[in-house]
C-alpha positions as CSV (number, residue, x, y, z in Angstrom):
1,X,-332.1,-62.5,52.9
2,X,-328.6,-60.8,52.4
3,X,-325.8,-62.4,51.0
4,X,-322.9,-64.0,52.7
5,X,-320.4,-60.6,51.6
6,X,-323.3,-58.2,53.2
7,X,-323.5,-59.8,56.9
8,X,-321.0,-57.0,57.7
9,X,-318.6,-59.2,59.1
10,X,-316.2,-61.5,57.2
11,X,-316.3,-64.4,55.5
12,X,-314.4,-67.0,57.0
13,X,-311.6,-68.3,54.5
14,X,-309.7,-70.9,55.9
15,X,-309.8,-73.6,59.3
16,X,-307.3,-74.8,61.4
17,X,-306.0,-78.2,61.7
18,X,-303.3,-78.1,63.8
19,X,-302.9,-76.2,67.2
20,X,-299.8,-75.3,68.9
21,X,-300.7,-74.5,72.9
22,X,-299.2,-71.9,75.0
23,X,-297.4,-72.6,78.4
24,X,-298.3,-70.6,81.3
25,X,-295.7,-68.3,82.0
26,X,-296.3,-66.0,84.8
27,X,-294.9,-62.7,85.2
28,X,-291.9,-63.0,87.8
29,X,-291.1,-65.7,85.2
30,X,-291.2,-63.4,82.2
31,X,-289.6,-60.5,84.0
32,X,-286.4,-63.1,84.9
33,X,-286.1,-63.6,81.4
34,X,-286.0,-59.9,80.4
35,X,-283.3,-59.4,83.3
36,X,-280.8,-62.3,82.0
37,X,-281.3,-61.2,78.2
38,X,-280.9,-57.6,79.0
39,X,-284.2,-56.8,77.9
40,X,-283.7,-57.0,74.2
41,X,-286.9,-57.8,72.7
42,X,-285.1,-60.3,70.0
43,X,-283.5,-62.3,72.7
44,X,-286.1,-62.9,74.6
45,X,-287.2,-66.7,74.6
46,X,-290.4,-66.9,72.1
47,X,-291.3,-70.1,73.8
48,X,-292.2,-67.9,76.9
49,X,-294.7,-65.9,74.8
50,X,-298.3,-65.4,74.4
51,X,-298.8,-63.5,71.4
52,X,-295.6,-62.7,68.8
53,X,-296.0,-59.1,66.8
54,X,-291.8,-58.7,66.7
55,X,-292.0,-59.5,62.9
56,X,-294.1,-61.2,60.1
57,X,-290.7,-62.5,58.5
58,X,-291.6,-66.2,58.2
59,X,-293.9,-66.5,61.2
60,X,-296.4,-66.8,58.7
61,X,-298.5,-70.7,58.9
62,X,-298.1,-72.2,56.0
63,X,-300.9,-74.1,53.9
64,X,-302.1,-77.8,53.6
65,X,-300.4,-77.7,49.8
66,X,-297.2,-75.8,51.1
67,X,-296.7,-78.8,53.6
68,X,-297.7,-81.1,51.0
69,X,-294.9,-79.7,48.6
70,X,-292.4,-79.8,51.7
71,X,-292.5,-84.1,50.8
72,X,-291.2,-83.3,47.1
73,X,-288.2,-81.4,48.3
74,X,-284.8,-82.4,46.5
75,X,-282.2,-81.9,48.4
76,X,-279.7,-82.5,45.3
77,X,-277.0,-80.1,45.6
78,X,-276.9,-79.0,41.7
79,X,-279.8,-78.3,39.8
80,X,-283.1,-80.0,42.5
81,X,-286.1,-80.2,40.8
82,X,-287.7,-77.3,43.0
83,X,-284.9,-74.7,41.4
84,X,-286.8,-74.9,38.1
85,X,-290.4,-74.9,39.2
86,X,-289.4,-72.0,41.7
87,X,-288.0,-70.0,38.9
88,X,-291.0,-70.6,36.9
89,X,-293.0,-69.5,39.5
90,X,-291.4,-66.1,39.4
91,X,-291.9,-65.5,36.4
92,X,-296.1,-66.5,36.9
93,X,-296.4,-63.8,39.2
94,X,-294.2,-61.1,38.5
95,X,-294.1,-61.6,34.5
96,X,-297.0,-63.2,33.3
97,X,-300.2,-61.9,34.8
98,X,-303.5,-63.5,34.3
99,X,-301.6,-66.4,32.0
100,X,-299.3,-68.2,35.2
101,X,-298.4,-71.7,33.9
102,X,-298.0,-73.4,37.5
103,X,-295.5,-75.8,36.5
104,X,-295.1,-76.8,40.2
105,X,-298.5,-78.8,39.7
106,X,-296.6,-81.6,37.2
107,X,-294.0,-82.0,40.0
108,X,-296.8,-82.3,42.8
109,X,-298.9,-84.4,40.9
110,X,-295.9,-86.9,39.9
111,X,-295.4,-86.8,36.5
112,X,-293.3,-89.1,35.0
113,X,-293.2,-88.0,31.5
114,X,-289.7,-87.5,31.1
115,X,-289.9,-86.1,27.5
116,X,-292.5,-83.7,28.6
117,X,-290.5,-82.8,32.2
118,X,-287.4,-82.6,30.1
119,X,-289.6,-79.9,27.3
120,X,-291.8,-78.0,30.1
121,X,-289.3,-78.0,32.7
122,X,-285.7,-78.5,32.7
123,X,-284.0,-77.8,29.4
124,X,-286.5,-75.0,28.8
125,X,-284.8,-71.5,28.0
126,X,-286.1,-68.4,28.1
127,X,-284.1,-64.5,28.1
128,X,-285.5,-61.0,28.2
129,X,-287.0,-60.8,31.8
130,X,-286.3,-61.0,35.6
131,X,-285.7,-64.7,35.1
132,X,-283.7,-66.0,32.6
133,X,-283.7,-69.7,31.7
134,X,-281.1,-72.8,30.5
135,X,-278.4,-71.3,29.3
136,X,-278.9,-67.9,29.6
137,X,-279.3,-68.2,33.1
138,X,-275.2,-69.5,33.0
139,X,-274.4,-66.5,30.8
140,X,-276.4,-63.6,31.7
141,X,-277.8,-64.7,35.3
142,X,-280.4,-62.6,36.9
143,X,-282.3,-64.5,39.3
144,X,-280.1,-65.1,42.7
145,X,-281.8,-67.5,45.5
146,X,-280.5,-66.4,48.8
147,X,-281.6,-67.0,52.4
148,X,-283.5,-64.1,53.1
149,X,-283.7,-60.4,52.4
150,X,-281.4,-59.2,54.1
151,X,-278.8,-61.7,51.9
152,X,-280.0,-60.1,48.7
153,X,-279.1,-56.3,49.8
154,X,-276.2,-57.5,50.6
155,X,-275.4,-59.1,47.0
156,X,-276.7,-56.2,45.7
157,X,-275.2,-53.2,47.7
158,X,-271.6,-54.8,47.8
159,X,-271.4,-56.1,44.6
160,X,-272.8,-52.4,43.1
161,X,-269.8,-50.3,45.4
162,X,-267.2,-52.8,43.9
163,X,-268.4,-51.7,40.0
164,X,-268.9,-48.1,41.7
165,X,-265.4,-48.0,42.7
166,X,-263.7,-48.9,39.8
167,X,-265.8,-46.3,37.7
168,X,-264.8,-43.4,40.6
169,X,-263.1,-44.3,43.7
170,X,-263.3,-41.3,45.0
171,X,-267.4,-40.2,44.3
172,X,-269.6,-40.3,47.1
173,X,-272.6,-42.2,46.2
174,X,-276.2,-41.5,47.8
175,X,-279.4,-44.1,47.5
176,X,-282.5,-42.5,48.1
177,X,-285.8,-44.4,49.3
178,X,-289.0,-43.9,49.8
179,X,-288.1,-45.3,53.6
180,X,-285.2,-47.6,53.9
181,X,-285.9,-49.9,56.4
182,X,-283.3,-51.4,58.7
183,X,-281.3,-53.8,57.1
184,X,-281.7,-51.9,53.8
185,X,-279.6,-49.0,55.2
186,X,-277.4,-50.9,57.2
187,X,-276.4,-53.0,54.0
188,X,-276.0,-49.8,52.0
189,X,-273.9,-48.0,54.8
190,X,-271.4,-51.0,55.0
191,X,-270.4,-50.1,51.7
192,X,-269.9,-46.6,52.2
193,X,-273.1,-45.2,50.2
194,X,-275.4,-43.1,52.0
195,X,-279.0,-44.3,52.2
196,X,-281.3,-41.0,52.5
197,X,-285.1,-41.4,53.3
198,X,-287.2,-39.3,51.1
199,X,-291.3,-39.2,51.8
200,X,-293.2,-36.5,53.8
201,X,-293.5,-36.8,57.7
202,X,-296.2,-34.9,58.0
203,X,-298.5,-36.9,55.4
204,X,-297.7,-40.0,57.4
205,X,-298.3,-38.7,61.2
206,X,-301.8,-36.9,59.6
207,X,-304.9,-37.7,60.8
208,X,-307.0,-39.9,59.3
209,X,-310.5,-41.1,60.3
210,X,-310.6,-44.9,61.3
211,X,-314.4,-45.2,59.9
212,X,-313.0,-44.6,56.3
213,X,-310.6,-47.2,56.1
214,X,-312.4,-48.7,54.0
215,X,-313.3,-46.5,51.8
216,X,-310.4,-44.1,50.5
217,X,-306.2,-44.4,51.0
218,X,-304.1,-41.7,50.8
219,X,-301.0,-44.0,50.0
220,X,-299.1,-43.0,52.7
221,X,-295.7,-44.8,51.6
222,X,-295.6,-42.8,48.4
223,X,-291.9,-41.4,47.2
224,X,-292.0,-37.5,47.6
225,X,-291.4,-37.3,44.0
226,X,-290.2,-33.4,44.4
227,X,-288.0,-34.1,46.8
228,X,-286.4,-37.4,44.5
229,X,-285.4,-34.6,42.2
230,X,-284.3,-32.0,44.5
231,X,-281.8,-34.6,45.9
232,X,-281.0,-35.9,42.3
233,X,-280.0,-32.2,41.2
234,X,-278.5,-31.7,44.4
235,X,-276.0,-34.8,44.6
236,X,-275.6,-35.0,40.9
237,X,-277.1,-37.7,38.6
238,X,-274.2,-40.0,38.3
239,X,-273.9,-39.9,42.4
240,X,-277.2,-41.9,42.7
241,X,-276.4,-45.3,41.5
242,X,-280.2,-46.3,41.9
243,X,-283.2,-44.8,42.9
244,X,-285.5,-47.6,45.5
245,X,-288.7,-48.0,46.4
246,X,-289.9,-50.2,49.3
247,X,-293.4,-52.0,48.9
248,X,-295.5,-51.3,51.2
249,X,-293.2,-48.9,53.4
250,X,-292.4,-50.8,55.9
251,X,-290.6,-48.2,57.9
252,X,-293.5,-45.7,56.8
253,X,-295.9,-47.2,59.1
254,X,-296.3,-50.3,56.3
255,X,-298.3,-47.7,54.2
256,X,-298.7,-48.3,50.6
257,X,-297.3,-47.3,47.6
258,X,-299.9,-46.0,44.9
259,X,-299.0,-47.0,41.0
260,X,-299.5,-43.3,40.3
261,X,-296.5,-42.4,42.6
262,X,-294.5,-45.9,40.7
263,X,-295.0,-44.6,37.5
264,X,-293.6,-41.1,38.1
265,X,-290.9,-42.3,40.0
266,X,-290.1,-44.2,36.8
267,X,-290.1,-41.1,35.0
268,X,-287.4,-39.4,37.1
269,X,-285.8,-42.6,37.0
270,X,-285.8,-42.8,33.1
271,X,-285.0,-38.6,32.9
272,X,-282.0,-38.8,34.6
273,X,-281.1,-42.6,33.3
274,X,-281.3,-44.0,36.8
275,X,-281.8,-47.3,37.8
276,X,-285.0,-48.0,39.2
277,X,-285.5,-51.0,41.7
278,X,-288.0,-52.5,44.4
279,X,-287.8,-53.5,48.1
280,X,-290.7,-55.9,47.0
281,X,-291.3,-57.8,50.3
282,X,-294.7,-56.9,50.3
283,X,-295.7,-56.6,46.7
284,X,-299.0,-58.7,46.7
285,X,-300.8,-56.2,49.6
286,X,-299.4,-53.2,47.9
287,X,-301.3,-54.6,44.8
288,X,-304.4,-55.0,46.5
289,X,-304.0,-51.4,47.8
290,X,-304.0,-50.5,44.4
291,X,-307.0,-52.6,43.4
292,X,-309.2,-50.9,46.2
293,X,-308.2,-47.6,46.2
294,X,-307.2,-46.2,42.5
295,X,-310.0,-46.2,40.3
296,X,-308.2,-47.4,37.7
297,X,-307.6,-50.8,38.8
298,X,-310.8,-51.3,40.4
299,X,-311.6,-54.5,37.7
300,X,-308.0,-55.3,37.1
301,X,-306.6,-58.5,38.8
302,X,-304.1,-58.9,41.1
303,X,-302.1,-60.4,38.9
304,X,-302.1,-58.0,36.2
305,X,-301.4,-55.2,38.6
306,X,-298.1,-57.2,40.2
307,X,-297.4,-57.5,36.6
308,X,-297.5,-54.0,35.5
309,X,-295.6,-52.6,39.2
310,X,-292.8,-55.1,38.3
311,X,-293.1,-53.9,34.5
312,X,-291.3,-50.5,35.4
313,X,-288.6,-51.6,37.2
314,X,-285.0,-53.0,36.2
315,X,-284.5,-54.8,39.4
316,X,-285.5,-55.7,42.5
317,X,-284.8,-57.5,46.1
318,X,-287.4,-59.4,47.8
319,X,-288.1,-61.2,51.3
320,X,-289.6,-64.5,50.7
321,X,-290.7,-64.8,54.4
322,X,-293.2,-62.0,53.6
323,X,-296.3,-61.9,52.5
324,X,-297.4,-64.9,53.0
325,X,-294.8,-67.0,51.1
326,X,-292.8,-69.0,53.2
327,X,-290.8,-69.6,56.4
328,X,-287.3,-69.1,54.5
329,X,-286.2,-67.4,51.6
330,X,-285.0,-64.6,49.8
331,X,-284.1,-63.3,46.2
332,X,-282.7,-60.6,43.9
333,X,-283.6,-60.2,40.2
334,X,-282.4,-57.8,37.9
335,X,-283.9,-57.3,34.2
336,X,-281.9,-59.1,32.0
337,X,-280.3,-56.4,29.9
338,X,-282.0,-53.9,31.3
339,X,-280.8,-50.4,32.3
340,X,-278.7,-51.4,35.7
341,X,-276.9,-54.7,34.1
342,X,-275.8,-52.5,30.9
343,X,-274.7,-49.4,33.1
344,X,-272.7,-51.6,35.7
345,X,-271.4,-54.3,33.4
346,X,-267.9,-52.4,32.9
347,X,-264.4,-54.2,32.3
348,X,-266.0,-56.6,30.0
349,X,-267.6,-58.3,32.6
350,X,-271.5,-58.8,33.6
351,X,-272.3,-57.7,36.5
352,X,-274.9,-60.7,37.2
353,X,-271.5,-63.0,36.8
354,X,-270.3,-60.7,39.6
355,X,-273.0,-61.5,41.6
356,X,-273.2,-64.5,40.9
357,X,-269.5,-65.6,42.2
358,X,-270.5,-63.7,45.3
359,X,-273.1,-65.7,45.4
360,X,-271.4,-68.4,45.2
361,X,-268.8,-68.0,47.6
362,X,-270.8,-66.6,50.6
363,X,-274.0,-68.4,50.2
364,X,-274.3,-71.8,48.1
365,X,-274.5,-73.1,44.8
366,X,-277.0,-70.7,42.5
367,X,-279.7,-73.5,42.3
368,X,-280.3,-73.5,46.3
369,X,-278.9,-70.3,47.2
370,X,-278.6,-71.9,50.8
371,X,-281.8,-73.2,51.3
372,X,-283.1,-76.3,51.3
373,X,-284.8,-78.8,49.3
374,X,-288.4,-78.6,51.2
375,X,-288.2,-74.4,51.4
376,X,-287.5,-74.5,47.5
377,X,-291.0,-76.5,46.7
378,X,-292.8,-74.8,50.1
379,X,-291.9,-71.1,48.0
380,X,-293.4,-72.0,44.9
381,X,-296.5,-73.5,46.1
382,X,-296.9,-70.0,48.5
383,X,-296.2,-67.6,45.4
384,X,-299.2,-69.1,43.6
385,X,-301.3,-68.5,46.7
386,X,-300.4,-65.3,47.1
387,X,-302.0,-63.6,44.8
388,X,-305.0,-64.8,45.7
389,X,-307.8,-62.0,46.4
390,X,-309.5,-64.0,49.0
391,X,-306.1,-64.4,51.1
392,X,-305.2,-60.8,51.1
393,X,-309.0,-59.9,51.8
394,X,-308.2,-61.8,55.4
395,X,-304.7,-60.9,55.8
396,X,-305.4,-57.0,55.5
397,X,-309.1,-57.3,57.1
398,X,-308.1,-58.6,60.3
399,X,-305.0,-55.7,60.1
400,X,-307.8,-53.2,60.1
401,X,-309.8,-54.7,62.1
402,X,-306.6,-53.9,64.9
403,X,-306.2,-50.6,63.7
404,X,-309.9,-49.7,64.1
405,X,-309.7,-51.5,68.0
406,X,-307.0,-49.5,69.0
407,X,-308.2,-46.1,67.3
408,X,-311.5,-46.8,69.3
409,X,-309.7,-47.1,72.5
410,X,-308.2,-43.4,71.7
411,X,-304.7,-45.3,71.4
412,X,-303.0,-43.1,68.9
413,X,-302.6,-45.9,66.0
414,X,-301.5,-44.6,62.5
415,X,-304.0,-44.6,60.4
416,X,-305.2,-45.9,57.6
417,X,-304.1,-49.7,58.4
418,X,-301.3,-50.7,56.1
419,X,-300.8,-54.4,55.0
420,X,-298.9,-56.2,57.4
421,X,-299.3,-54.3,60.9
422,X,-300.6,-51.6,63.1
423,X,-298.1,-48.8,64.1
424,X,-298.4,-46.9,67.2
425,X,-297.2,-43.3,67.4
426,X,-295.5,-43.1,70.4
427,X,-294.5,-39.1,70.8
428,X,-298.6,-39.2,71.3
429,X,-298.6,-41.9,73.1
430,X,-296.7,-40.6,75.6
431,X,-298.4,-37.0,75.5
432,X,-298.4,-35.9,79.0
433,X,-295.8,-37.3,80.7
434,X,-292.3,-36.4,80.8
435,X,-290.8,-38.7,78.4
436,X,-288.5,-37.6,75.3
437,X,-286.5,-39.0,72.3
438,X,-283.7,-40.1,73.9
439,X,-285.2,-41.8,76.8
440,X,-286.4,-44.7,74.2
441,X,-290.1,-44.7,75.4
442,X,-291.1,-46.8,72.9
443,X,-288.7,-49.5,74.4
444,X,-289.9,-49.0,77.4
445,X,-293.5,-50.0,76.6
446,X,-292.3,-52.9,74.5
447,X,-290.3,-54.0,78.2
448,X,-294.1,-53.5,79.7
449,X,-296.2,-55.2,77.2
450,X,-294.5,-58.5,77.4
451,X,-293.5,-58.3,81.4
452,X,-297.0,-58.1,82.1
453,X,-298.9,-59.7,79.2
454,X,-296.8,-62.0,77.5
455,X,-296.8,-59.7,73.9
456,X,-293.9,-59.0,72.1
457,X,-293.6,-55.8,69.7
458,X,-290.1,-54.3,68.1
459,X,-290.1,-50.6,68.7
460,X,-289.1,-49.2,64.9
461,X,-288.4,-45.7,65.9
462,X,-285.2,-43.8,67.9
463,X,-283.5,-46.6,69.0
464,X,-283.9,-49.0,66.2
465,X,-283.0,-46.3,63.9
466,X,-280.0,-44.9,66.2
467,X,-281.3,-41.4,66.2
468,X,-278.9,-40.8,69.1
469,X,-276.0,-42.1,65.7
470,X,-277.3,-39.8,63.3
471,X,-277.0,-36.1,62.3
472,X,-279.9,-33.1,62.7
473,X,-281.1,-33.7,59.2
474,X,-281.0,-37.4,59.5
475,X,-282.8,-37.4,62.7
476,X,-285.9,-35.9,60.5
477,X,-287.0,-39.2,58.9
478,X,-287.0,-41.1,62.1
479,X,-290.5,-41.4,62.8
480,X,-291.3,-42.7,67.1
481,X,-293.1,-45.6,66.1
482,X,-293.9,-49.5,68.0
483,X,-295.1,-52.0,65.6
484,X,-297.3,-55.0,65.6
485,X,-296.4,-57.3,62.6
486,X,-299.2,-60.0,62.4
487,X,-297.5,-63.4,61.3
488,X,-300.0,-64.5,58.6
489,X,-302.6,-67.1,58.9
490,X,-301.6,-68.0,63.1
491,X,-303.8,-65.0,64.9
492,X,-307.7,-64.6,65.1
493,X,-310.2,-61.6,66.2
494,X,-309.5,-63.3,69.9
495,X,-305.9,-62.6,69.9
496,X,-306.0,-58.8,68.6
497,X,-308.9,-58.4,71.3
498,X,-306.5,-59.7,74.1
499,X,-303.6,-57.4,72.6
500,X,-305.8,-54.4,72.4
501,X,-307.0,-54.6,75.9
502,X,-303.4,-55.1,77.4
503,X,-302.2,-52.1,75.2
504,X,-305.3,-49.8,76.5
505,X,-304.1,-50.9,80.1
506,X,-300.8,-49.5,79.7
507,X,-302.3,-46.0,78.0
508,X,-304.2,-45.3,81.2
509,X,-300.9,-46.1,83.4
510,X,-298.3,-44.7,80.9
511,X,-296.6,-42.6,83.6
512,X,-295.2,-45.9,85.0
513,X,-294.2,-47.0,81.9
514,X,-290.0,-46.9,82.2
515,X,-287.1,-44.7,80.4
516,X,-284.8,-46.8,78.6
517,X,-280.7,-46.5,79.1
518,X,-278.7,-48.8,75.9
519,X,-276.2,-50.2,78.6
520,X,-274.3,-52.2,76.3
521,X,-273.5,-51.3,72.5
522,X,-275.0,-48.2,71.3
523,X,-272.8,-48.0,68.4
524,X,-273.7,-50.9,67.1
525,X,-275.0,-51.5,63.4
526,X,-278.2,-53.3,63.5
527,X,-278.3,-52.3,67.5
528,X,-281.8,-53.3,67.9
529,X,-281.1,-57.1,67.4
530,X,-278.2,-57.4,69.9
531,X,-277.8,-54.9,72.4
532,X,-277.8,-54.4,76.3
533,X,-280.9,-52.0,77.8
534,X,-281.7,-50.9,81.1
535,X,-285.0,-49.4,82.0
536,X,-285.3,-46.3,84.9
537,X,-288.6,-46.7,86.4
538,X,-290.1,-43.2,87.6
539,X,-289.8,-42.8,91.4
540,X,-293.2,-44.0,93.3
């Protein structure tokens, strides 16, 4: 009799408890609501939807113990009890491999040994990594709890072009990436520093068999480590004030990033005495790319490979609304004493206590970093789960199991599957009809998707990334993709069958499917969240 692993399907890991219903919305409803938001996908009412791909950016469903730990949230405004397990927590996962401590258990379990809280928890101090403890964490702070993401580039890019300034006021300053996503380069553009993409186009659009998904990865998302130091020599060392690389690559069709390709891009960064940091938001897949696919890591844990990624890098920001962690939450970390905090600490003055009065100012106190209580404790239960092979099995399973739907349907998916969500190419999509760049197709089938079916996607391609805004040579990064980010733990096989069969319905009518005009705001930063659009059906 086989064994539960050789059925050839999966094994189920989790149940549902709770249910949420959908309303029946029917299409002259729907397409009311696209006309009075202007057809911005991120306006539209979600309550009207069917299915949600827009983002995975804490849509996720949390678990029994994350609502659980929601009840032991402390809303005190200095120092809540969740700050300390939280920071622990960090340093579990990105510090201490196979050996986490889970301290969050003595607060969940009630423990009311005060000498032993006081010893394990709150007076503990610790220095030397991404999260410094008692009072080092006062006089060297590293570890910066923000809202979300987006809130931590922000720390980081403006802070960094203040201490940029006053070393040269009149530099210009370049960040290069193995694909900056969108908030990433608008955060780094506000400041006046120029974000440049640096991966091969033609590695990502190759073809790649969906039957072999499963066995081999070309890791897509890599850094074109050539190009890195063509643009270093280029622009001149001291003009990149960090080199970044985003895990998985979200803008590069949510492709991983190999170890192979982190290491060297250490090495450059070491060479030239660089700064190396993460976009981490989706370190856990990445790591389980790695496990699968390089033979190195094929019996190393999960946690001993997030351990040795975060090993070679001196700082990094995260989303804690991805991968699976939580429905709020954000951070930035930076290596206490490493290479960026002794290279930008000038005037005498740390430049974690720089960031830290930022912090302060625009956010909240340092120990809530403006969220609350209930997110604090919800975070720390979610990092411990994580990591957990069986979760990411699911969570990147069912993302193939989309991928290989659509490729079977001849829709032009890229492939292999990344982590978090299937990408659709549309310049093939469109193959054959009459549509170009600038009409925005991509928008256009987003408009048709949910008119008609009740799905929402975010087109991540010319108009997100204002390729009508940018120059010749900037317009050659923008890939002409739609994605479909699968909130974690909410959709089944049911779901991606529904979306697959709505998606191969407007393939065979994609000559109906609408040019796209911006009508209101096309020079917007960020244009995709807020502005006006108008499609131009084709003439009957």
């Amino acid at each position: 009799m086989k064994k539960m692993n050789e059925l050839g399907v999966p094994v189920p890991d989790h149940k549902a408890y709770v249910i949420r219903n959908y309303k029946d919305v029917r299409e002259d409803q729907r397409e009311r609501a696209l006309i009075e938001t202007e057809y911005n996908m991120f306006s539209f009412p979600a309550d009207l939807l069917t299915l949600d791909y827009l983002s995975d950016s804490g849509s996720t469903s949390m678990s029994d113990l994350q609502w659980a730990a929601l009840l032991h949230g402390d809303e005190s405004y200095g120092r809540n009890k969740g700050y300390y397990v939280l920071l622990d927590a960090f340093r579990d996962v990105f510090e201490r491999g196979d050996k986490p401590e889970k301290l969050v258990n003595l607060i969940l379990s009630g423990e009311d040994n005060v000498n032993k809280l006081m010893n394990e928890v709150y007076l503990t101090s610790s220095e030397g990594g991404f999260v410094n403890g008692g009072v080092h964490q006062l006089s060297r702070p590293n570890t910066f709890i923000v809202p979300q993401g987006r809130v931590s580039e922000y720390l980081l890019f403006s802070t960094l072009a203040e201490v940029l300034h006053e070393i040269n006021p009149n530099r210009k300053y370049y960040i290069p990436n193995n694909g900056h996503f969108d908030t990433t380069g608008a955060n780094i553009r506000a400041v006046h520093i120029e974000p440049i993409n640096v991966f091969d186009k033609s590695v990502v659009l190759e073809p790649f068999p969906y039957k072999e998904m499963d066995l081999r990865n070309p890791f897509k998302g890599n850094m074109d480590i050539k190009q890195l130091e063509e643009i270093i020599n280029q622009k001149g060392p001291d003009s990149i004030p960090l080199i970044y690389i985003t895990i998985t690559n979200n803008s590069i069709a949510g492709q991983p990033v190999s170890m192979a390709n982190i290491r060297a891009a250490k090495e450059i960064a070491t060479k030239y005495g660089i700064p190396y940091f993460f976009d981490a938001c989706r370190f856990a897949e990445n790591a389980y790319f790695i496990q699968k696919f390089e033979e190195e890591f094929k019996n190393v844990s999960i946690r001993e490979i997030i351990k040795e990624m975060f090993s070679y890098v001196d700082g990094f920001t995260i989303s804690l609304k991805k991968d699976g962690l939580g429905n709020m939450g954000g951070a930035l970390f930076l290596r206490d004493n490493g290479v960026f905090v002794k290279k930008y600490s000038i005037n005498g003055k740390n430049i974690g206590i720089r960031i830290k009065e930022r912090q302060i100012v625009t956010i909240g106190n340092d120990s809530y970093g403006g969220l609350s209580g209930r997110d604090i404790m919800a975070l720390a239960v979610g990092l411990q789960e994580v990591v957990k092979l069986s979760y990411l099995k699911s969570r990147i399973g069912l993302t193939q199991y989309f991928a290989k739907r659509l490729a079977e349907n001849n829709i032009p998916v890229i492939l292999p599957a990344g982590g978090h969500a299937v990408y659709i190419d549309m310049d093939k999509f469109f193959i054959g009809t009459a549509m170009k760049t600038k009409n925005f197709g991509g928008v256009g089938f987003t408009i048709e998707l949910l008119k008609h079916y009740g799905i929402r996607a975010c087109e991540l391609g010319p108009f997100a990334f204002e390729w009508d805004q940018r120059s010749e040579e900037q317009r050659k990064s923008i890939l002409n993709l739609v994605r479909f980010a699968i909130p974690r733990n909410a959709y089944s096989r049911s779901d991606i069958d529904y979306t697959v069969a709505a998606i191969s319905e407007l393939f065979k009518n994609k000559e109906k499917i609408p040019k796209v005009r911006i009508a209101r705001g096309a020079e917007l930063s960020l244009r995709h969240f807020q502005t006006g659009l108008k499609p131009i059906y084709p003439k009957s």
